[in-house]
Each structure stands twice: as C-alpha cells, then as structure tokens.
Backbone as CSV, one residue per row, in Angstrom:
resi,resn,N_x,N_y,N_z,CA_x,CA_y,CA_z,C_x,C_y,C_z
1,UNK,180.365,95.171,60.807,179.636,94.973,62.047,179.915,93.558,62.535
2,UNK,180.037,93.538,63.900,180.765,92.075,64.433,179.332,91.271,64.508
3,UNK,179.276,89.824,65.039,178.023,89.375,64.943,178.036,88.769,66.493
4,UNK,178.723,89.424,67.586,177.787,89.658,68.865,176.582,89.707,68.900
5,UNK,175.787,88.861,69.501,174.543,88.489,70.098,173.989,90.112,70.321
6,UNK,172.883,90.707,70.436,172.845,91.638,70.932,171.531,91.468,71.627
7,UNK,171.429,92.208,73.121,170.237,92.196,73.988,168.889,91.476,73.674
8,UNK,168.456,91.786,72.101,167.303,91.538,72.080,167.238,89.539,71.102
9,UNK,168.378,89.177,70.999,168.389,88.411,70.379,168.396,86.946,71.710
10,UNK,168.761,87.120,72.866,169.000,86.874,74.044,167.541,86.074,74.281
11,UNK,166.176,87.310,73.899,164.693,86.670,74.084,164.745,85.863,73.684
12,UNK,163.507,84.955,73.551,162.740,83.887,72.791,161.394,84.235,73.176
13,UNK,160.572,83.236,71.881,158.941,83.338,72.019,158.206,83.534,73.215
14,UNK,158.928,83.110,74.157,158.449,82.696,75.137,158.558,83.811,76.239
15,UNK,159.340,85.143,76.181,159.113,85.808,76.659,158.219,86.782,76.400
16,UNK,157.772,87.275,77.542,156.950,88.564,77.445,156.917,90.011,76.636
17,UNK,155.958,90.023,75.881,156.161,91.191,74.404,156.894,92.377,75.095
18,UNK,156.166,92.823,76.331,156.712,94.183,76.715,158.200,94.057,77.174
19,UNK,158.794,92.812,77.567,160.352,92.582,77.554,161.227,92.316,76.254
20,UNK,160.721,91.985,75.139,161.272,91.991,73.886,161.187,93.394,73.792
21,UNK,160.357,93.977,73.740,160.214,95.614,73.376,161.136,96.477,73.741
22,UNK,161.291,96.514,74.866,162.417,97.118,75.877,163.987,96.798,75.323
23,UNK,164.124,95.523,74.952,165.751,95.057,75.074,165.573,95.300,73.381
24,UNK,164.713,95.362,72.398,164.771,95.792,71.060,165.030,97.395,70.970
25,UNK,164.348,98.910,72.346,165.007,99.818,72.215,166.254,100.138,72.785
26,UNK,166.798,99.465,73.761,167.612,99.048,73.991,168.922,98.959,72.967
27,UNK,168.768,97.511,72.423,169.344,97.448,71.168,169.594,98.588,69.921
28,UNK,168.661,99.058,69.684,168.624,100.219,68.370,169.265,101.219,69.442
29,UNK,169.404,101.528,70.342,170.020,102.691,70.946,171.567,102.550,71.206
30,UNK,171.556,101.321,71.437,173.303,100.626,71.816,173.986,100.570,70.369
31,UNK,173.350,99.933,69.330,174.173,99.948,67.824,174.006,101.757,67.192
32,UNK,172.969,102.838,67.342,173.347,103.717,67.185,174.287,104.237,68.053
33,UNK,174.154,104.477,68.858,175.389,105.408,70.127,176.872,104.704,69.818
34,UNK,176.997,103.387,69.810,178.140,103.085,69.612,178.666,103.850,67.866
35,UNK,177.923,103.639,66.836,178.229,103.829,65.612,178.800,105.555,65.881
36,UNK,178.192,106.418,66.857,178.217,107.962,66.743,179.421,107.797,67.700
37,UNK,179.713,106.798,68.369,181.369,107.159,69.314,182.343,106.914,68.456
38,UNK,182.130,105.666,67.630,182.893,105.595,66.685,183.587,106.182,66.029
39,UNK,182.213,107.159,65.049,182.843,108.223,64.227,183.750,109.240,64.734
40,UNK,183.002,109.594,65.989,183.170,110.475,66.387,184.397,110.537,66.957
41,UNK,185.352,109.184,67.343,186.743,108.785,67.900,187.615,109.143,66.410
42,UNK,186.919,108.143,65.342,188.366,108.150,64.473,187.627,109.463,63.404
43,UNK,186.555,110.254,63.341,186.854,111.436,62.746,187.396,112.578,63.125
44,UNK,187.289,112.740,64.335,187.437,113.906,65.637,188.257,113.639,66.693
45,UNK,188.745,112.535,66.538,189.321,111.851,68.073,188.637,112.695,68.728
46,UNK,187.752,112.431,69.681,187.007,112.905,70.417,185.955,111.741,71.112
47,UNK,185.490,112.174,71.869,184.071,111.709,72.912,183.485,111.661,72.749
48,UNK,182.123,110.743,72.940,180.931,111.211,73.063,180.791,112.293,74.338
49,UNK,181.170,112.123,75.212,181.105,113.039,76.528,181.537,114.691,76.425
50,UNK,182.533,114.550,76.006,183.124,115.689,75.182,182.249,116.396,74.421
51,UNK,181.773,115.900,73.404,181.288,116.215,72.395,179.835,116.423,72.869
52,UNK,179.061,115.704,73.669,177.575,116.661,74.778,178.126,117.634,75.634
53,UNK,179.200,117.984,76.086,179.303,118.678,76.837,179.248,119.914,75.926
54,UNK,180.510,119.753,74.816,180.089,121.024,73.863,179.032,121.373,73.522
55,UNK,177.920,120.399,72.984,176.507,121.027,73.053,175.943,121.515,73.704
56,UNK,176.036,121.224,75.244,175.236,121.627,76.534,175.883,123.277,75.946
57,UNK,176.954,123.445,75.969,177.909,125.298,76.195,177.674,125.575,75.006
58,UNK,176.986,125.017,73.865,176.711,125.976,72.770,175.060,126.321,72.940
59,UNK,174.613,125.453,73.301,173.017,126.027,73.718,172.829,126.757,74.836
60,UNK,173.929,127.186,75.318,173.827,128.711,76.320,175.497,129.273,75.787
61,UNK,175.225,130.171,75.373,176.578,130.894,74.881,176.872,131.996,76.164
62,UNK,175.985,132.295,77.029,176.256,132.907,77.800,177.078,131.997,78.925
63,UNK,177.399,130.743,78.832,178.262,129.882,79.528,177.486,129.219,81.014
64,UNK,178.141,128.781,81.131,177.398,127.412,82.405,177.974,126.880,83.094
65,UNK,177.732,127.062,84.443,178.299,126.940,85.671,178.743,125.048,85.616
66,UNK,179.700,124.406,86.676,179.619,122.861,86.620,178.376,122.216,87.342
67,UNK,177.915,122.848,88.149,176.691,122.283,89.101,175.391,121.921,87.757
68,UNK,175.693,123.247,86.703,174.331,122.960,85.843,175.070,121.779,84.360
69,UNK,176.291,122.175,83.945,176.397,120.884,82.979,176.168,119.617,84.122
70,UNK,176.620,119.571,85.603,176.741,117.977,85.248,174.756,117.556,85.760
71,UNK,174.496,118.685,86.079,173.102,118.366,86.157,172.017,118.002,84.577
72,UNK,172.185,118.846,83.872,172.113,118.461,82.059,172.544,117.470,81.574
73,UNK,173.663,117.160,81.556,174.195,115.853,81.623,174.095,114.714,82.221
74,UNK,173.764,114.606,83.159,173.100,113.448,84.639,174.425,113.071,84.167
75,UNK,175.440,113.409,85.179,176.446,112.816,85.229,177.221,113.537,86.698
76,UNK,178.453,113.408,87.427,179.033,113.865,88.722,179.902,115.218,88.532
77,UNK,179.929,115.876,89.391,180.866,117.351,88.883,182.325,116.800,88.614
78,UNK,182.892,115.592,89.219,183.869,115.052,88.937,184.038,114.776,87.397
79,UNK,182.904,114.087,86.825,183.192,113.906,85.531,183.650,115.538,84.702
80,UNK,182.450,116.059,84.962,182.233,117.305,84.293,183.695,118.268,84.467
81,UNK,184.377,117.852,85.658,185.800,118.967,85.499,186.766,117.676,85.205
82,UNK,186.843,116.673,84.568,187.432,115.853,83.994,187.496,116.710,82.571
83,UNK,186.584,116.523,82.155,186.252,116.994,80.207,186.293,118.133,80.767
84,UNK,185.905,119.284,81.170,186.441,121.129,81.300,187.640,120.991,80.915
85,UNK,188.712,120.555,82.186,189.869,120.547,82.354,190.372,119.927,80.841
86,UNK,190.464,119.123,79.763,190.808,118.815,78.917,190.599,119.417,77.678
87,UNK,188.986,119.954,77.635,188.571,120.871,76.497,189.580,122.355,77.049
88,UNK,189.486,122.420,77.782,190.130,123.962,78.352,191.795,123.955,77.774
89,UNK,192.471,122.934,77.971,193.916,122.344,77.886,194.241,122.753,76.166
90,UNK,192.913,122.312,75.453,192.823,122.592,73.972,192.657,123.651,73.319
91,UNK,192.029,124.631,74.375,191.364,125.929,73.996,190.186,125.896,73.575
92,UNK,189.694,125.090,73.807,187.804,124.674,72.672,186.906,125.279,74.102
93,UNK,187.413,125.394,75.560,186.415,126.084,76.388,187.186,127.090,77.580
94,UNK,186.603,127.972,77.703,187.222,128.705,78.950,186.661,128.748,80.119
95,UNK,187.280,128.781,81.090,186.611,129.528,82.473,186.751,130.762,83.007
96,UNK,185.465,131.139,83.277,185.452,132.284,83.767,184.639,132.657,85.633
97,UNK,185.789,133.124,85.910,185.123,133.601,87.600,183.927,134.381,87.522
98,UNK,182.755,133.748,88.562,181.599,134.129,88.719,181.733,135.235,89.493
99,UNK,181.743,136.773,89.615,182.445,137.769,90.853,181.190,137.552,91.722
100,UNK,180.245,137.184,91.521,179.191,137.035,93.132,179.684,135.643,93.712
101,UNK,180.606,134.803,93.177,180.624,133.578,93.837,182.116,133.135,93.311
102,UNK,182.967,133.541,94.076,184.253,133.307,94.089,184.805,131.758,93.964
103,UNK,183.928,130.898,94.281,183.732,128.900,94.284,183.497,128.960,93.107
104,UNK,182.312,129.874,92.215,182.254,128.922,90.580,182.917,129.798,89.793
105,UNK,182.638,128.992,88.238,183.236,129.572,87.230,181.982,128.959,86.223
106,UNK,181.831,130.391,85.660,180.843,129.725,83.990,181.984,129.662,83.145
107,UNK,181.426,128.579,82.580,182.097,127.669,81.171,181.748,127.980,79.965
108,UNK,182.477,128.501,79.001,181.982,128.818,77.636,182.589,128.416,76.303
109,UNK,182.431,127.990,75.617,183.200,127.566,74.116,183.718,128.910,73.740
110,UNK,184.984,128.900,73.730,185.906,129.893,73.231,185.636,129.656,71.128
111,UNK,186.417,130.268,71.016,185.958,130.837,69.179,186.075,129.726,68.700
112,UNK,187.754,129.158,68.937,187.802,127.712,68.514,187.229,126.667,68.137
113,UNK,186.261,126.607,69.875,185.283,125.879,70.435,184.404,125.554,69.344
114,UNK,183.568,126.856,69.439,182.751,127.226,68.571,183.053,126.602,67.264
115,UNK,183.949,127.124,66.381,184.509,126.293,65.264,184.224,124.821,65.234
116,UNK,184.739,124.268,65.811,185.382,122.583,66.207,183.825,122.005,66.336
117,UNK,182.995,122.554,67.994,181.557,122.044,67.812,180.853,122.051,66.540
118,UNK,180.819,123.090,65.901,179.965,122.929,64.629,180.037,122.176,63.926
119,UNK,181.816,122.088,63.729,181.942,121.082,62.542,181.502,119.553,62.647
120,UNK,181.782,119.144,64.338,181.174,117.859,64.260,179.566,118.036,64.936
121,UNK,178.593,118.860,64.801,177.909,118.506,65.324,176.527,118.626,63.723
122,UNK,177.356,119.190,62.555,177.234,119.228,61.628,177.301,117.514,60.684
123,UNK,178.411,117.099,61.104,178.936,115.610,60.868,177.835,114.848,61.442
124,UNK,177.744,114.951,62.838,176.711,114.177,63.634,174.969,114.329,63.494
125,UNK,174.902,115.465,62.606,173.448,115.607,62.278,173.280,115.017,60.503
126,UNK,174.798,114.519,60.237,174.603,114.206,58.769,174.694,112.274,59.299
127,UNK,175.381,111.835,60.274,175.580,110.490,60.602,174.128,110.012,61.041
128,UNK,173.150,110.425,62.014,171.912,110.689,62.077,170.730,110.637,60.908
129,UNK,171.369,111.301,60.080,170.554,111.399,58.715,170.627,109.776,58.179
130,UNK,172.040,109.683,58.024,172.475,108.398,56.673,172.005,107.175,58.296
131,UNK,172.214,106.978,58.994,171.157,105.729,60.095,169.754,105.658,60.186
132,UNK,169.369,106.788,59.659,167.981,106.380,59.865,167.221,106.326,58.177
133,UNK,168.221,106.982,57.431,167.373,106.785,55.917,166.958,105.630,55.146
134,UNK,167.572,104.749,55.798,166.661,103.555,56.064,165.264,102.944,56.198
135,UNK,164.823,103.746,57.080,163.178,103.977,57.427,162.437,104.405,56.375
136,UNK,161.339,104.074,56.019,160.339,105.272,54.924,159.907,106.349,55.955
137,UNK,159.690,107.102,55.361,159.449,108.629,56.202,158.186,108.213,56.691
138,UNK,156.912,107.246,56.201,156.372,107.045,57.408,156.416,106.283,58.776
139,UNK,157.490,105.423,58.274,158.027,104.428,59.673,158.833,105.272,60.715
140,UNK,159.629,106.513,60.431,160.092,107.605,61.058,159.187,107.812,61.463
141,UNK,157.626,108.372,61.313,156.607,109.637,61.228,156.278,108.520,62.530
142,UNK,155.641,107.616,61.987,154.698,106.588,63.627,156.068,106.375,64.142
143,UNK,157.296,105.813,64.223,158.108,105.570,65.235,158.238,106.775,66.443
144,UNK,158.079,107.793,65.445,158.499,109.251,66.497,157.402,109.598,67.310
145,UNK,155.941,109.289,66.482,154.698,109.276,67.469,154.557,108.109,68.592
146,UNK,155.278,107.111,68.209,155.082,105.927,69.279,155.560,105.930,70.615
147,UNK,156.974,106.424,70.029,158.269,106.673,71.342,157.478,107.930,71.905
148,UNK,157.376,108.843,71.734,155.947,110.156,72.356,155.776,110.027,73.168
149,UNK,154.446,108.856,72.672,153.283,108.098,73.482,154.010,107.345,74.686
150,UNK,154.963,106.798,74.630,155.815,105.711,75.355,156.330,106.336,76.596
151,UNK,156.889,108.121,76.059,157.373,109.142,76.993,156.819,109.334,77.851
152,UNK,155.370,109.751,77.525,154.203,110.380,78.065,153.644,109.323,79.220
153,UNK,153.867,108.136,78.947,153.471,107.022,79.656,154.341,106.592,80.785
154,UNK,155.692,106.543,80.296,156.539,105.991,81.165,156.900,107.006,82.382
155,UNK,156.643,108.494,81.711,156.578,109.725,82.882,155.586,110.038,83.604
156,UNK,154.489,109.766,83.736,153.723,109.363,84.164,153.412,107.609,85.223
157,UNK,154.089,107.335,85.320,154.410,105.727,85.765,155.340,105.645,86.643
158,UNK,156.710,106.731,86.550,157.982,106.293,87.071,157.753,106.595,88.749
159,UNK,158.298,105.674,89.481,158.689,105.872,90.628,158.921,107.197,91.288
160,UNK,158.886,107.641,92.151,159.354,108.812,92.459,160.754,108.637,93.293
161,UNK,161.541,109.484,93.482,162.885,109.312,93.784,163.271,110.252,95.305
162,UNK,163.440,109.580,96.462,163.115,110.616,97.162,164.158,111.688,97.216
C-alpha cells in the first residue's frame, strides 16, 4: 500500500466532526473499491464496470433492456453500450431484439457469461470477506446498524432533484 495522504488525513482537530466523518467514509470506500478493481484487473483482467454490469444481467436472467442497466447503474446509455458491445465481442452477453420494439434489445449473460460471472463474483464475495475480517463481528454488527441509521437520515434530508 503506497503512503498517499488519503481524504481523511487532509482534516485536522480543528475541523468539524461531521466533515471528518464524511471524508473517513469516503476514505474506507476509496481503499476498498480500489483494492476490488485491482483484483479484479490482474485476476480477471476485467472491470469494475464490467463486472456490475454482469451482476445487474445475472439478477434478471430474463435479460435487460440498456435504458434499465444504465438506469441501475446511474451511469449514460453510452457507457452501458460501451461494456455490451465488449462483453458481447467475448461471448459473456447477448442481444436480443425486443419484437414489440424494434429500437431495443434485452441483454442477457450467455452460458459463458454465466460461468465467468460466478467465478468472480464468488472471488469478490471471498475479497469482501478477507477486508473486513478485520472487524470483530460486533464492530461489523453496529457499523452495519450505523450506516442504516445514516441511510435512513440522509434519505430523508436529500434535496430533491427536479
């Protein structure tokens, strides 16, 4: 691990608790996500992007239009037929013509697919495991009730978007 400064180290005493708080989840979210692109580059050469998109098409096997991955994804249909077009190139997803709507196509993990997702999403629920076993299972137990509470709060709070 390099010894880049990271977000929350940036504070001092002197700032405000609820701004240390923020750039500390912040932080724990930036050193995990990076550690899971990581693996996920030199075990899989693969994406993180890639690799949610396969999840989004394995949690509907009946396949999924681009309007709804890049909506699941909060990301642009541009991205989303970026990674199609490449998983498709591999055989890990197919398209298929919608016959009521000649414009879309549902997207589905071909057998391959299927194969390939599991194996790393199997990997990625074991990389998950060994980052957080760290914690005592009750610092997991209140962390997971805290962030909750935090959900519940911050959704409740947010701006509305017109």
């Amino acid at each position: 691990m390099e010894d880049t400064p990271d977000l929350e180290t940036l504070t001092g005493p002197d700032d405000h608790d609820d701004l240390r708080l923020w750039l500390r989840l912040l932080t724990c979210c930036n050193l995990i996500e990076g550690d899971i692109r990581g693996r996920l580059r030199t075990e899989y050469e693969t994406t993180l992007p890639r690799f949610d998109l396969m999840a989004q098409l394995h949690r509907a096997p009946e396949g999924m239009k681009m309007s709804e991955l890049s909506r699941h994804m909060m990301v642009t249909n541009g991205n989303i037929t970026g990674i199609t077009d490449q998983l498709e190139k591999e055989g890990l997803v197919q398209r298929n013509k919608v016959l009521t709507d000649r414009r879309s196509s549902l997207i589905k993990l071909t057998a391959k697919g299927k194969r390939t997702f599991r194996k790393m999403a199997d990997s990625h629920e074991q990389w998950i495991q060994d980052l957080l076993s760290g914690l005592s299972e009750k610092s997991r137990k209140n962390l997971f009730e805290a962030l909750g509470e935090l959900k519940l709060v911050a959704q409740t709070r947010l701006t509305p978007r017109p």
